[in-house]
C-alpha positions in Angstrom: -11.9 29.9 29.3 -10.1 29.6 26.3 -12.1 31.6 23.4 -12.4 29.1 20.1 -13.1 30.3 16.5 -15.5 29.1 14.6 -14.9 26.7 12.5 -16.9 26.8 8.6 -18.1 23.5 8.2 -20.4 22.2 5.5 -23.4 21.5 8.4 -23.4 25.0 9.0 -23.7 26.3 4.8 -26.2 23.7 4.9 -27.7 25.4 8.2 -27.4 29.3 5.9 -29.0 27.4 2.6 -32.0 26.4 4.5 -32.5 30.0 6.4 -32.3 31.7 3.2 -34.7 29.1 1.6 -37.6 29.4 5.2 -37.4 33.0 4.8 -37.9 33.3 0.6 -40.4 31.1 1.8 -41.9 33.0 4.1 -42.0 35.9 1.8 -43.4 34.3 -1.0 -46.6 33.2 1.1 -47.0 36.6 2.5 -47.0 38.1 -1.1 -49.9 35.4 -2.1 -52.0 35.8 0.8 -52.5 39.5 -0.5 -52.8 38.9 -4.5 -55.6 37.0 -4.7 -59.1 38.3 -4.5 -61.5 38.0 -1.5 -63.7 36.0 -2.8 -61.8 33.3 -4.2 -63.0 29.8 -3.5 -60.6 28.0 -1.0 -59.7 25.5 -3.0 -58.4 27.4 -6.1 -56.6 29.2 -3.3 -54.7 26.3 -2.7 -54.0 24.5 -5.7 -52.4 28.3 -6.4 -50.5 28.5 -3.5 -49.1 24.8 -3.9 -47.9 26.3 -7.3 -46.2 29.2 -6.3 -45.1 27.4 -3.2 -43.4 24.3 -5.9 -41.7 26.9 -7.9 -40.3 29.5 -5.4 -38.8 26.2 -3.8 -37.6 24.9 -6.8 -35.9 28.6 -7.7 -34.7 29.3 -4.8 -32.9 25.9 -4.6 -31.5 26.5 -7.8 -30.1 29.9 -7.2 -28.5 29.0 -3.9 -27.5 25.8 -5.0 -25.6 27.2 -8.1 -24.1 30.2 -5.7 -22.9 27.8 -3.2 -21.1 25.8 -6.1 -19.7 28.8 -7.3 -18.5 30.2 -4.0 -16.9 26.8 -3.3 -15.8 25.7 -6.8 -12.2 25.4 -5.8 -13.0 22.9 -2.9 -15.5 21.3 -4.9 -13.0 20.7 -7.9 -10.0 19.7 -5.8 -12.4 17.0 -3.7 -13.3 15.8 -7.4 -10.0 15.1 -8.5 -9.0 13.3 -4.8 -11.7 11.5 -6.2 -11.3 10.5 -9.3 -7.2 10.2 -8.8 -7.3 8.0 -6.3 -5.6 5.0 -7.2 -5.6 1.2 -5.6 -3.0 -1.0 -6.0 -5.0 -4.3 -6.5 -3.2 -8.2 -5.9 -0.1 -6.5 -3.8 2.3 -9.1 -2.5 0.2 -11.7 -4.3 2.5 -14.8 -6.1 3.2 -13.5 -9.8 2.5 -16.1 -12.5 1.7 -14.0 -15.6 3.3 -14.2 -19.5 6.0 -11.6 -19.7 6.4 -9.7 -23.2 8.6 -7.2 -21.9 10.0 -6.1 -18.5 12.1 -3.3 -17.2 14.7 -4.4 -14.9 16.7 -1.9 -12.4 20.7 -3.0 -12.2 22.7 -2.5 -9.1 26.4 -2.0 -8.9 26.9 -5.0 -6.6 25.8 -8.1 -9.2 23.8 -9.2 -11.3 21.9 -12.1 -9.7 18.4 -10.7 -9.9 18.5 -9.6 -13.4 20.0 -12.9 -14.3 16.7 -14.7 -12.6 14.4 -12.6 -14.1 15.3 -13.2 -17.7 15.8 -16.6 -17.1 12.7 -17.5 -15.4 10.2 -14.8 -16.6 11.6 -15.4 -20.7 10.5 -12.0 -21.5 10.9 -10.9 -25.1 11.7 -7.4 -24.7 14.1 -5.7 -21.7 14.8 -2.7 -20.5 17.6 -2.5 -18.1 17.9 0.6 -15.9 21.4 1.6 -15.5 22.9 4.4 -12.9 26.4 5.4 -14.5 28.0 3.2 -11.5 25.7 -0.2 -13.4 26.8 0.3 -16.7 29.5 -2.4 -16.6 26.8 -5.1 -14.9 24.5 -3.8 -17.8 27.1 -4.6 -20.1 27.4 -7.8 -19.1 23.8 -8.8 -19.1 23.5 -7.7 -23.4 26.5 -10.3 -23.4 25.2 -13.1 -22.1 21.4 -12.6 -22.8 21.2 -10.9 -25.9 20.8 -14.2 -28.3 18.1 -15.1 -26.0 15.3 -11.1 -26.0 15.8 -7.8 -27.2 17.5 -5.2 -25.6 16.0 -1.8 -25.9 19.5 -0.5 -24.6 22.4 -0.4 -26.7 26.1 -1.2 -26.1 27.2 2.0 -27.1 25.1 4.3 -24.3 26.7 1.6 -21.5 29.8 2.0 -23.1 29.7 5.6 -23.4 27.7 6.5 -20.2 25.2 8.4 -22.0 21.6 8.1 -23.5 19.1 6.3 -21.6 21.3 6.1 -18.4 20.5 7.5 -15.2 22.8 10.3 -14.2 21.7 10.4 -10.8 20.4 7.2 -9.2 19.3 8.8 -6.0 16.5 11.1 -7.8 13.4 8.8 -8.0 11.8 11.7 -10.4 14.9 10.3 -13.3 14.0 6.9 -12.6 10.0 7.4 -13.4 10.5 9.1 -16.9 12.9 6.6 -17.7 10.1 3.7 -16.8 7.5 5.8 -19.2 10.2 6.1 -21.6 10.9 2.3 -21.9 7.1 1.5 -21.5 6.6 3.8 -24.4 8.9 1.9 -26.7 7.5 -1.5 -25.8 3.9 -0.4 -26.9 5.2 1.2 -30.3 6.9 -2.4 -30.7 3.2 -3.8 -29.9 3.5 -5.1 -26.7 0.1 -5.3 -25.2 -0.1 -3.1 -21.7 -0.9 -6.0 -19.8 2.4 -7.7 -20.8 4.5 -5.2 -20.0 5.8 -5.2 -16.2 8.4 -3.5 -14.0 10.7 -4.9 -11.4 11.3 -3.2 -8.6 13.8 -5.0 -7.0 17.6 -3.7 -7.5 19.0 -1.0 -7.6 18.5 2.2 -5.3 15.3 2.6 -3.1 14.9 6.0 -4.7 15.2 3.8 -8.3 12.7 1.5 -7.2 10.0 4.3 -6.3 10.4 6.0 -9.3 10.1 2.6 -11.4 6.9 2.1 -9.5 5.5 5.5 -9.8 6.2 5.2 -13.4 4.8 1.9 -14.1 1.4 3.4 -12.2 1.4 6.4 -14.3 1.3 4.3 -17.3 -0.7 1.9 -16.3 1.5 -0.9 -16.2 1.9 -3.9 -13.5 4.9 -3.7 -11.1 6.6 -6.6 -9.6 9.2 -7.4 -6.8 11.8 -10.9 -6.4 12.3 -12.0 -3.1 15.6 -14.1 -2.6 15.0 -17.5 -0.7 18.4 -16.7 0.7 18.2 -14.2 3.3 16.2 -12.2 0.9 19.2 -12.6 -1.6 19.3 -14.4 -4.6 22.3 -16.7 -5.1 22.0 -18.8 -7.8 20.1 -16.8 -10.7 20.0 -20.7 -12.7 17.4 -22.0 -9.5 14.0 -20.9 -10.2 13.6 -21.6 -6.2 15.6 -19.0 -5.2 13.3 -16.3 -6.9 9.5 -15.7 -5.2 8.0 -12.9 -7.7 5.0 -11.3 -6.0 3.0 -8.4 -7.4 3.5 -5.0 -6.2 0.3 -3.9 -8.0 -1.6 -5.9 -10.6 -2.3 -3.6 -13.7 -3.6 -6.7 -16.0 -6.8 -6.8 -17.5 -7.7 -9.4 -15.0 -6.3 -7.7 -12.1 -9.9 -6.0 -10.4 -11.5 -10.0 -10.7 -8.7 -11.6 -8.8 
């Protein structure tokens, strides 16, 4: 037969808490049946022994209850934080209908469609586009033609030049995520409410697109996705039909009641 070892479970600490505490036990009433004089009426006898038999309990629990924490702490803390951390992601792939103040916007190297339909469907105030050096010309284009209409928070000169806020490598979602809390940051100090603020998720690189996300949950901002009605393509960035925004996870106030 194969030989198994044993496993350390929390039934079988519970199993050594409860030994120790029968056998304190034990001891405690052994030590009282000897203290007390012979001719003690009965029921002083017990009343006292319901005393000491309350407090060794409640001692004893204490003491082995505290060394157990102790002697686990590390397990304990790290289940804790599982805990607390865990995030949901509430209202995902519901239809997206909210006010946009400000948006951050990943731009591919292949067009510009799905920028295009965001800023002229979703009228946000404030964008940030998200540039790999290969996008800069496609971001370029977008300050030309949309710059009368919201406020860049990038500049001609760092798509011009290649440098600045520009993502050097486009395949390392951990540049694309401090980039999203780098944006996020400036739309707050320009007083955009959190719950205004959202990230598309859309173009660009998949690695892009997970670091966008990751950054937008890290801030505590909704993230959003555009489906094309054209083989999952848009076409014509002018048709608000060929754009389907859905939620990738609702950070708005409102979010947790929907």
């Amino acid at each position: 037969m194969e030989s198994r070892d044993k496993i350390d479970t929390p039934q079988n600490d519970i199993q050594i808490v409860l030994g120790l505490w029968f056998i304190l036990t034990v001891i405690g009433l052994t030590i009282l049946s000897v203290s007390l004089p012979a001719d003690t009426p009965r029921w002083i006898s017990v009343i006292d022994a319901l005393g000491v038999i309350t407090g060794s309990i409640t001692s004893v629990f204490v003491i082995v209850s505290a060394s157990y924490a102790y002697w686990k702490r590390e397990e304990i803390l790290s289940s804790f934080k599982n805990r607390m951390g865990r995030l949901e992601f509430h209202n995902t792939g519901h239809p997206f209908a909210e006010k946009v103040d400000a948006v951050i916007i990943p731009v591919s190297n292949s067009g510009t469609d799905q920028p295009q339909w965001i800023i002229n469907h979703l009228k946000p105030r404030f964008v940030a586009l998200v540039c790999s050096k290969e996008s800069c010309d496609n971001g370029r284009k977008l300050l030309d033609e949309y710059s009368k209409h919201c406020t860049f928070l990038n500049t001609l000169e760092e798509l011009d030049e290649v440098r600045g806020r520009i993502l050097e490598d486009p395949k390392n979602p951990e540049q694309a995520k401090h980039l999203a809390k780098a944006f996020i940051v400036e739309f707050l100090r320009r007083n955009v409410a959190r719950g205004k603020i959202f990230v598309d998720t859309t173009g660009g690189m998949v690695p892009m697109s997970i670091g966008l996300f990751q950054g937008a949950e890290e801030e505590g901002v909704s993230s959003i996705y555009v489906n094309g009605s054209n083989k999952g393509r848009i076409v014509d960035p002018g048709k608000e039909s060929d754009g389907d925004p859905i939620f990738m996870s609702d950070r708005t106030p409102d979010a947790h009641t929907t």
